[in-house]
N, C-alpha and C positions, 0 to 999 in steps of 0.2 A: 833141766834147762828150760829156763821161761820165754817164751813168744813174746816177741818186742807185741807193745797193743797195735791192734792194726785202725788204721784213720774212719772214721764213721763215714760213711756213703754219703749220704745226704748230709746236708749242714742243716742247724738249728736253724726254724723259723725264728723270726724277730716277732716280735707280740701285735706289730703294724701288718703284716703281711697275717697274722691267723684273723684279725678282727677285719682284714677285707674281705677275707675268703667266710669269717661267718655272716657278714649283715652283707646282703645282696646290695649293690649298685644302682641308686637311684637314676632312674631315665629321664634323662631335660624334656622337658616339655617344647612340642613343633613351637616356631614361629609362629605367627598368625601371619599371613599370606591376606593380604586385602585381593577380592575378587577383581578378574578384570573389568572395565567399564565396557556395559554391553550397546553396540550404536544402537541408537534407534532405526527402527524400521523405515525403508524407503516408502515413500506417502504418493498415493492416486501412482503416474506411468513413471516419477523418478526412477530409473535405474538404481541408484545408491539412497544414501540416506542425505536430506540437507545440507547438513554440516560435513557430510565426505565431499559435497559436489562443490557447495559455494563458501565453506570455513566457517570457523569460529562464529555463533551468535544469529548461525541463519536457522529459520523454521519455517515447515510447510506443514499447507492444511489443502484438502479441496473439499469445496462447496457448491451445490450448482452446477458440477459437471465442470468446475473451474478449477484449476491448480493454481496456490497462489505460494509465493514464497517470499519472504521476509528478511531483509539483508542488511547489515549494519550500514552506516551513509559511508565507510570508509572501506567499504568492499562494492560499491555500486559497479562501478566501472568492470571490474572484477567479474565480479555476478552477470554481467550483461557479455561479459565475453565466453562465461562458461553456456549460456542460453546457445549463446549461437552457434559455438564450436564444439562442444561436450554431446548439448543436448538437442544441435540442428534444426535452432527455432530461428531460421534464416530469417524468417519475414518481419518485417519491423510495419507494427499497423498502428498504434498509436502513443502517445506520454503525453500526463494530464497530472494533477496534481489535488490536493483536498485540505483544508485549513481545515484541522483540527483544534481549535483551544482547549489552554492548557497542554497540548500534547507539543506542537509543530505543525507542516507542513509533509503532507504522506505523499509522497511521489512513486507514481506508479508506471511503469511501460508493459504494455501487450505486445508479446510475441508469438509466433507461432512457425512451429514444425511443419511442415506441409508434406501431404504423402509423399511417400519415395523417400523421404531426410535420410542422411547417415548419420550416425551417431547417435542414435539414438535408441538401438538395435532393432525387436520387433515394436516396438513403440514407433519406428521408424516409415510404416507401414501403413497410418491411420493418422490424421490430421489429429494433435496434438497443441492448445493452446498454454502458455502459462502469463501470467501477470507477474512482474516484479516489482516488489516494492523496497522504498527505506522511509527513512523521517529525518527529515531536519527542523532545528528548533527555530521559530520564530525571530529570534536575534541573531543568527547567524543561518540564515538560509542561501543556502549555496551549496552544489554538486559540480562535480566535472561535467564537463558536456559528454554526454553518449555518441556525437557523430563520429569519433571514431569506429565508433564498433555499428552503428547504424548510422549511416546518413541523411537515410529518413525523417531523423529525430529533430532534425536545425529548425524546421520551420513549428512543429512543435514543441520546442523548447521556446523559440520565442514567443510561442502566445502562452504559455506557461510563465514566461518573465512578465510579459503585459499583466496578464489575470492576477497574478498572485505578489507579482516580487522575486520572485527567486533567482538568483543567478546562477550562471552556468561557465563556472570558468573554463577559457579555451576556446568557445563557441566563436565560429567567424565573423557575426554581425548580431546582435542581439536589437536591432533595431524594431521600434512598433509595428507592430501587423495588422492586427483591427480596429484598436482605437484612433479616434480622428485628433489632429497634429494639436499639443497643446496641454492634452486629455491629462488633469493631475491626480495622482493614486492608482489603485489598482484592484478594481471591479468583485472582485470574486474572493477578496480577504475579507473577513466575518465582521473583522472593525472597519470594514469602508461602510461611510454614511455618503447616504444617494442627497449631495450638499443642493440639488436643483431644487428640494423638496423641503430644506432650511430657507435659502435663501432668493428664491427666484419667486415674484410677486404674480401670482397668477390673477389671471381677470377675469376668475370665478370663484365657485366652491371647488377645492380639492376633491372633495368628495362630495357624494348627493347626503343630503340634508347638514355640509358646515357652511352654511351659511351666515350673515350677522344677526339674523333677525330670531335663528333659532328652528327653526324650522325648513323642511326641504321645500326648494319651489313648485308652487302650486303647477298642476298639468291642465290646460283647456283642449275638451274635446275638438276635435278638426278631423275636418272628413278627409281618407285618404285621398292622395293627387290623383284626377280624372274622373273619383265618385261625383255625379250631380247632386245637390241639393237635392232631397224626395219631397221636400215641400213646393219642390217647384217645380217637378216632372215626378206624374207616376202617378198611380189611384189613389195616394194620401197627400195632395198635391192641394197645398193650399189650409191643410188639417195639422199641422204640425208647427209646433214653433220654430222661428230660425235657427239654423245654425249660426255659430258663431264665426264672422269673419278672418278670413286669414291676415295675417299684420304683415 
């Protein structure tokens, strides 16, 4: 009597399944993971770094024992509010400005922390100044007014307007401060010509020796007020040529 064949255990590999198992399984290659960007270092008593405190495009340096920071014109107002609330540079001492050609107009304000500030932590403890700056360009110069956040600033922002030109949108009265009623242009822009100095006929030499003849005017000697003549009082008195009379 023959034994039915009994069923083979294992089934036949298929020729796909033995050529996986001989050639080993290539490993994909990692991603390349771009590093994270590392902030820059907080500069001189910052707490953080620039661009964590006042955004996008600001940069500090100190020089001189000065901390200065650098802030786009469209974060000014911004920037001036983190000085005083972040970094408890309550005191508003002064805002000036500088005509740069070719660049703009550098508008700066000085602030300062004064001891005891909050927020500023142990920085808070030790009189702390910083300078803020921006630029604006020549053809369009104009910022917000600062007195919001310093009220200090109206009466220097208006001679800032006077000096320079600049305006200050917002500002309560941008009205003249120093110059006298009339006064046209503005003093302290690198293209104002001093027009007194074109057109106003003086009734001298501008200067010593422009004169027409070529030459500076001659000086006669003259005794100072109250000296006597020595030719006419004294032991060479009568030995001496005269002086020359006063006119």
């Amino acid at each position: 009597m023959t034994e039915p064949n009994e069923p083979n255990e294992t089934p036949e590999r298929t020729g796909a399944a033995e050529a996986a198992e001989a050639e080993p399984a290539e490993l994909a290659e990692p991603a390349e993971v771009e590093p994270a960007a590392v902030a820059a270092p907080p500069v001189g008593w910052l707490p953080r770094s620039a661009t964590e405190l006042f955004g996008e495009g600001a940069t500090a340096e100190e020089a001189y024992d000065l901390l200065t920071v650098d802030v786009p014109a469209d974060s000014w107002i911004a920037s001036l509010d983190t000085a005083r609330d972040t970094l408890g540079c309550t005191y508003f001492d002064w805002l000036s400005a500088v005509d740069e050609p070719g660049t703009g107009f550098r508008v700066a304000a000085y602030v300062v922390a004064l001891g005891g500030s909050e927020g500023a932590g142990a920085a808070g403890r030790a009189v702390r100044c910083l300078l803020v700056r921006t630029t604006v360009p020549h053809e369009a110069a104009a910022l917000p007014t600062a007195t919001g956040v310093y009220a200090g600033a109206a009466w220097h922002e208006r001679e800032t307007h006077e000096m320079f030109g600049i305006g200050f949108t917002g500002h309560p009265g941008l009205a003249p401060l120093l110059l006298p009623d009339g006064f046209e242009g503005h003093p302290l822009r690198k293209d104002f010509v001093l027009a007194a100095r074109v057109v106003k006929a003086w009734p001298g030499a501008k200067e010593p020796g422009e004169s027409g003849t070529g030459h500076g005017p001659k000086r006669r000697q003259m005794l100072p007020p109250g000296v006597p003549d020595p030719n006419e009082w004294g032991p060479l008195k009568g030995q001496l040529p005269p002086a020359p009379a006063r006119p």
